[in-house]
N, C-alpha and C positions, 0 to 999 in steps of 0.2 A: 448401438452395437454392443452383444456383451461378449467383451473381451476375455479367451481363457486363462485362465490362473495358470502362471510362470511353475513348471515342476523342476525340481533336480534332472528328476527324468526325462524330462524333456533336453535338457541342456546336455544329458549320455549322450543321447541316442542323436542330435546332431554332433557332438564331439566324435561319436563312431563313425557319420558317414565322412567327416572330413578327414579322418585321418586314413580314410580307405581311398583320397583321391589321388588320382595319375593323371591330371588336365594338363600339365606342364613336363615334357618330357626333358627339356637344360635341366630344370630342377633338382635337387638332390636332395630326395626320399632319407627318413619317414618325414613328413610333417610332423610339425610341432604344436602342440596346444598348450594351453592352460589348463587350470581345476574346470573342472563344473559348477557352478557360482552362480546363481540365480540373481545377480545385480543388477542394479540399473546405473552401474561406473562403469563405462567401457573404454581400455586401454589399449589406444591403436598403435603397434611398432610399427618398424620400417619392414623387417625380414630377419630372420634366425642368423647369427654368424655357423662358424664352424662348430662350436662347443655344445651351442645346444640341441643339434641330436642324439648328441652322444650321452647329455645331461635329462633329456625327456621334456624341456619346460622352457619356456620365453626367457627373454634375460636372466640367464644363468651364468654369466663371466662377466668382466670387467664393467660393463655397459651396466649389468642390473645390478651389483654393486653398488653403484653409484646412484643409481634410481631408487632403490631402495632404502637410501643413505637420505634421500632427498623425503620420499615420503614421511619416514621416521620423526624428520628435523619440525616436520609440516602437522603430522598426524600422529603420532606417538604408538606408531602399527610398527610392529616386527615385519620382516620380507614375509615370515608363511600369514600375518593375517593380513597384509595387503592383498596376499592370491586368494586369499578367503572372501576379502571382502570387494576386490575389483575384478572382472571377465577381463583375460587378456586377449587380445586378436591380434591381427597386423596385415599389414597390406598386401604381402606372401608370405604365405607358413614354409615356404621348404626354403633349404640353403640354399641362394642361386648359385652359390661357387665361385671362385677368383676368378679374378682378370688375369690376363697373360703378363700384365706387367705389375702385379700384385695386389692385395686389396679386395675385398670381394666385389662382384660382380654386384651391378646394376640392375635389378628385375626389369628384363623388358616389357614395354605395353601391354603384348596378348598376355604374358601372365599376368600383370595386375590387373587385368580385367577378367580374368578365369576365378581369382581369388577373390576380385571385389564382389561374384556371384556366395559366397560364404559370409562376408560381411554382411551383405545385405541380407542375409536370412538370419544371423544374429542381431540386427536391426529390429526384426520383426517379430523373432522371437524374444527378446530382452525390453525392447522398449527402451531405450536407454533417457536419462534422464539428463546424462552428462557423458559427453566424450573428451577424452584426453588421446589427443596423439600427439604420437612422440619422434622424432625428428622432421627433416623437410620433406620426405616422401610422401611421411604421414599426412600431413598438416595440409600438404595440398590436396588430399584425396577429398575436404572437406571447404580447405578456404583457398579464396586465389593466391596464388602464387607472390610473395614478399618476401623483403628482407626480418629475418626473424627480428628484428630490433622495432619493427611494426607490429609482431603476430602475437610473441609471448607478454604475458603478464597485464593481458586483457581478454575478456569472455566477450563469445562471440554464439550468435543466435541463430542454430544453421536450419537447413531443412534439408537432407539426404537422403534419395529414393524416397518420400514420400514420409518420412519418419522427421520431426521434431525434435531438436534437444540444445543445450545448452554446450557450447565447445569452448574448452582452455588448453590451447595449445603446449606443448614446454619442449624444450629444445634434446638434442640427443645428447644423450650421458656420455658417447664414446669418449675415451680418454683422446684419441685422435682430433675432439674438436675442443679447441681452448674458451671459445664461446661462452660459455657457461663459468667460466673459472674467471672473466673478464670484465670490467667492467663498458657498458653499461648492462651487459648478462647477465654479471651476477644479484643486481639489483631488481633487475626486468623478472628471473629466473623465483627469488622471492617473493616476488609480486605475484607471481601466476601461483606456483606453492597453495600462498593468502587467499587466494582465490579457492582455488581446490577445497583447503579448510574448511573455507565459510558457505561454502554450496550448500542445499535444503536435500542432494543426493547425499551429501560425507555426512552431512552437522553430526545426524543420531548415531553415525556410529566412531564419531572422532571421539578419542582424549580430549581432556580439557590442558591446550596447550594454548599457553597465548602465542600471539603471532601478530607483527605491526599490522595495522590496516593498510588493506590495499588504496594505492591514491589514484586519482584520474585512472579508475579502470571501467569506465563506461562500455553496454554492453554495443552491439555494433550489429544490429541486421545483415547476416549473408545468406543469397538465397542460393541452392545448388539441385 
C-alpha cells in the first residue's frame, strides 16, 4: 500500500475542521489546538482548564509549566520547540467547565467518544510512532486502567483503532497532584523522561544531554 506523504497542509486543513466542531454542547467553545507539526510524537492531554482558551494553545498555565520544565530537564527543547517538534491532542479539546463544588469538571463519556472520533483521524493521519499521554484520563484511553506507580516509567506496545505505536505514559503536571514531586514518582517520573529521550521517534532530534539509563523498563504488549 503506498502510503501519502504527511504535509503541513494536510495537518491545516484537519486543525480547520476541528476547531469548527460543536459535537459537545456542556463544552465551552473555541476548541483548543496545537501548531501544525508534521510528527510522529503524539502528546495526549486530559482536556484544556480555563486559561487556555483564552491563551489559544494546550498547556498554557501552571500544568504546561511544569511539562515543559520536564521536557527541558529530559531533551534540552525550549516550550516553543517542544510545540514544534511534538502534535499536541487530548482526550477533549474544549473546557468542560467546573463542577458545582469547584474544580473542573470531569469530561463525560459521550464527549470523550465525540473527541476520540478527531483522535483517531490524527492517528491516521500522523502515524504516530510514539504516544505520550499525559494524566489518568489520558493513559486509560490507551492502557488499562492502574495505579500510575504500574504505568509510568515503562513503554508500552499498544495498538489503537488499528494504528501501531510505542506508548510512555507520564503523570499530570497539575500542581494539584503531589505524585510527581513524591517519591516513588519522582523516580518512576525520570525513568519515563529516559525513556522519551532514548526513543528512535526523539533520538534525531534530541540535544545531546546525558540522562541515567532507564532500568527494568521492559516494553509490555497491550492490545486495545
Amino acid at each position: 500500500m503506498v502510503v501519502p506523504k504527511l504535509t503541513i497542509s494536510a495537518v491545516e486543513k484537519h486543525l480547520a475542521a476541528l476547531r469548527a466542531c460543536n459535537w459537545c454542547p456542556k463544552m465551552h467553545r473555541p476548541v483548543v489546538v496545537g501548531r501544525a507539526v508534521t510528527s510522529r510524537v503524539l502528546l495526549v492531554g486530559q482536556a484544556p482548564g480555563d486559561k487556555e482558551p483564552k491563551l489559544g494553545r494546550p498547556f498554557a498555565w501552571t500544568a504546561g509549566r511544569t511539562l515543559f520544565r520536564w521536557f527541558h530537564a529530559a531533551l534540552g527543547w525550549s516550550e516553543d520547540e517542544v510545540r514544534e517538534r511534538i502534535y499536541f491532542a487530548a482526550v477533549c479539546r474544549c473546557f468542560p467547565g467546573k463542577r458545582p463544588g469547584g474544580g473542573d469538571r470531569v469530561p463525560a463519556p459521550d464527549e470523550i467518544a465525540n473527541c476520540s472520533a478527531w483522535l483517531e483521524r490524527e492517528f491516521r493521519l500522523l502515524r504516530p510512532a510514539l504516544v505520550l499521554p499525559v494524566g489518568k484520563l489520558a493513559i486509560t484511553q490507551f492502557l488499562p486502567p492502574a495505579p500510575l506507580n504500574d504505568t509510568i516509567g515503562r513503554s508500552f506496545q499498544i495498538t489503537w483503532r488499528g494504528q501501531a505505536a510505542d506508548c510512555i505514559p507520564l503523570p499530570h503536571p497539575s500542581g494539584a497532584s503531589p505524585w510527581h514531586r513524591m517519591e516513588p514518582g519522582q523516580t518512576l517520573l525520570h525513568r519515563a523522561l529516559a525513556l522519551v529521550a532514548a526513543h528512535p521517534a526523539m533520538r534525531n532530534r534530541t540535544h545531546a544531554i546525558e540522562l541515567e539509563s532507564p532500568r527494568s523498563c521492559a516494553n509490555q504488549k497491550v492490545p486495545r
